[in-house]
N, C-alpha and C positions, 0 to 999 in steps of 0.2 A: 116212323123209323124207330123211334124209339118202343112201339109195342112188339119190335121184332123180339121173337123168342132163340134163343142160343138153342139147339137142340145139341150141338157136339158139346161132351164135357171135356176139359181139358184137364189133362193126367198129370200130376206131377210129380213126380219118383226120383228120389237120391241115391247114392251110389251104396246105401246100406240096405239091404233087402230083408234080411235076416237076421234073428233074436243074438246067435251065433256072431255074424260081423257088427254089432254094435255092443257086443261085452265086449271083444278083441277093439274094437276103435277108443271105447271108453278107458278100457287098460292101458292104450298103449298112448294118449293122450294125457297118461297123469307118468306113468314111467320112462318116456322118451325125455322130458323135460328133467325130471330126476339124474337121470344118467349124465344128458350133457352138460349138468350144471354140474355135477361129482367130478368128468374129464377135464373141464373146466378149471374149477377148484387147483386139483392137483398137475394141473400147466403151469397155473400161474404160482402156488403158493409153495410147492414141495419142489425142491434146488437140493445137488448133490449135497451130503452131509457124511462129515468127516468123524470116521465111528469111536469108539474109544481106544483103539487100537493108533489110533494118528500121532502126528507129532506135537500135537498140542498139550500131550501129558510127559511129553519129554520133560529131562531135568533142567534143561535148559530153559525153554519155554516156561515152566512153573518157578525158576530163578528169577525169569524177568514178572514175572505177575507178582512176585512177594519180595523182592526186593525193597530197601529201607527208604524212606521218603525221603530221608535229611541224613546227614550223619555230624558225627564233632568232632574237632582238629582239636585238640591238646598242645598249645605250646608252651614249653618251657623258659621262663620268664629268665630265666639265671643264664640260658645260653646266648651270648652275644652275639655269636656269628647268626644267630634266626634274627635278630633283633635290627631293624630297616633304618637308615639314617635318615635324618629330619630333612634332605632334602627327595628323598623316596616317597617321606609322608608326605610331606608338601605336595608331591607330583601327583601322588594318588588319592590326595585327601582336600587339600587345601585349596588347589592353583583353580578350582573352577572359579571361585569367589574371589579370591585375594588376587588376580591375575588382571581382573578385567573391574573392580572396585564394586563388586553387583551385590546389592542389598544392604548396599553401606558399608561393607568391609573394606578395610584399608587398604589400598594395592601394594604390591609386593616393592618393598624395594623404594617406597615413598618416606623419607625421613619426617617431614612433616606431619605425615597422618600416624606414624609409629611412636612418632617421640614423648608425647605423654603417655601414652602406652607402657613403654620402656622404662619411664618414671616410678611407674607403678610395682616394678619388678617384677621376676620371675615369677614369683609364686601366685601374686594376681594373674599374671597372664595365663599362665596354666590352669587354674581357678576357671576362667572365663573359656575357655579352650576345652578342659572335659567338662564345664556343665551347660556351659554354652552362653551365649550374650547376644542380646536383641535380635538380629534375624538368621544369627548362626546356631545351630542343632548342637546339643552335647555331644563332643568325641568322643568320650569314656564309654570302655563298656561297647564300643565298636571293632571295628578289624583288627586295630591298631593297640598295644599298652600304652598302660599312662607317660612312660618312660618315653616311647619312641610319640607320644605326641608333644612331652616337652622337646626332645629334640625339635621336632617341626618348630614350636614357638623357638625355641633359642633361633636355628638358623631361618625364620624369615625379620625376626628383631636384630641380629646381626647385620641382616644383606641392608638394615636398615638407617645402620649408623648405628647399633647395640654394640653395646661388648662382653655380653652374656657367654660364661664357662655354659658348654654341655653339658648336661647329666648323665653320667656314669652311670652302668648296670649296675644293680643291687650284688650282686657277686665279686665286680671288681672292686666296688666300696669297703666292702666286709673285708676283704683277701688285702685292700690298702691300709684300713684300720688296724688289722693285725698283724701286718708288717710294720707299723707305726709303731704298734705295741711292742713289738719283738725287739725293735732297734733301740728302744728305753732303756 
């Protein structure tokens, strides 16, 4: 069986017959792929864009892009009425610490923990107050002037059994001085 000889040959032909359709298949095999990947591309990657004629070159619009990062209040140290009393600084400055005793600071309003404090006078206290003392941060040089943070120390060493005078604006000192003077 196996010396049988095959007399039919068997033909086997593709759908390209011609020199003709195999340049056109060869062609059209490297440029069909080109193409959908270009419609492709610009599906996915090109989105409406807004031309220079848009509102993004408004005055408006280039206000907010260059507008200042920071800016600085100026206040006048001589005007009283700006000038916050020692129980303002307290509220805003103090009472996180001195309210609840955290970090070792003395609670408000404890004659015991104030009273060699108090000892030490005014000007220690304030000393310790704008440079700061063991786990409290220097106020100076913060929100707050030197003035309106001795207020604070006067009124939380008062609430405390103190009997510390306030400090006077630099303005009203001067303006009392030389009415002192004038009455001579």
């Amino acid at each position: 069986m196996s010396d049988a000889q095959h007399t039919e040959h068997e033909v086997h032909e593709g759908p390209i017959k011609t020199p003709k359709q195999l340049i056109a298949t060869v062609v059209a095999a490297f440029v069909v792929p080109v193409i959908v990947i270009i419609l492709l591309t610009n599906y996915v990657a090109f989105d409406k864009k807004q031309g220079a004629g848009s509102e993004g070159m408004g005055a408006e619009a280039v206000a907010r892009r260059i507008q200042p990062v920071g800016s600085i209040e100026i206040k006048d140290a001589n005007d009283a009425s700006a000038l916050k009393t020692g129980e303002q600084v307290f509220q805003a400055q103090c009472a996180a610490c001195h309210n609840t005793g955290a970090a070792g600071a003395p609670k408000f309003g404890d004659e015991a923990a104030w009273a060699p404090r108090i000892k030490t006078g005014y000007e220690a206290m304030l000393g310790s107050a704008l440079k700061g003392k063991g786990n409290m941060g220097a106020q100076g040089g913060g929100d707050f002037s030197e003035l309106e943070i001795g207020r604070a120390v006067v009124y939380m060493a008062n609430k405390a059994g103190g009997k510390l005078d306030e400090p006077k604006a630099p303005a009203a000192a001067a303006s009392g001085a030389a009415a002192a003077s004038a009455a001579k």
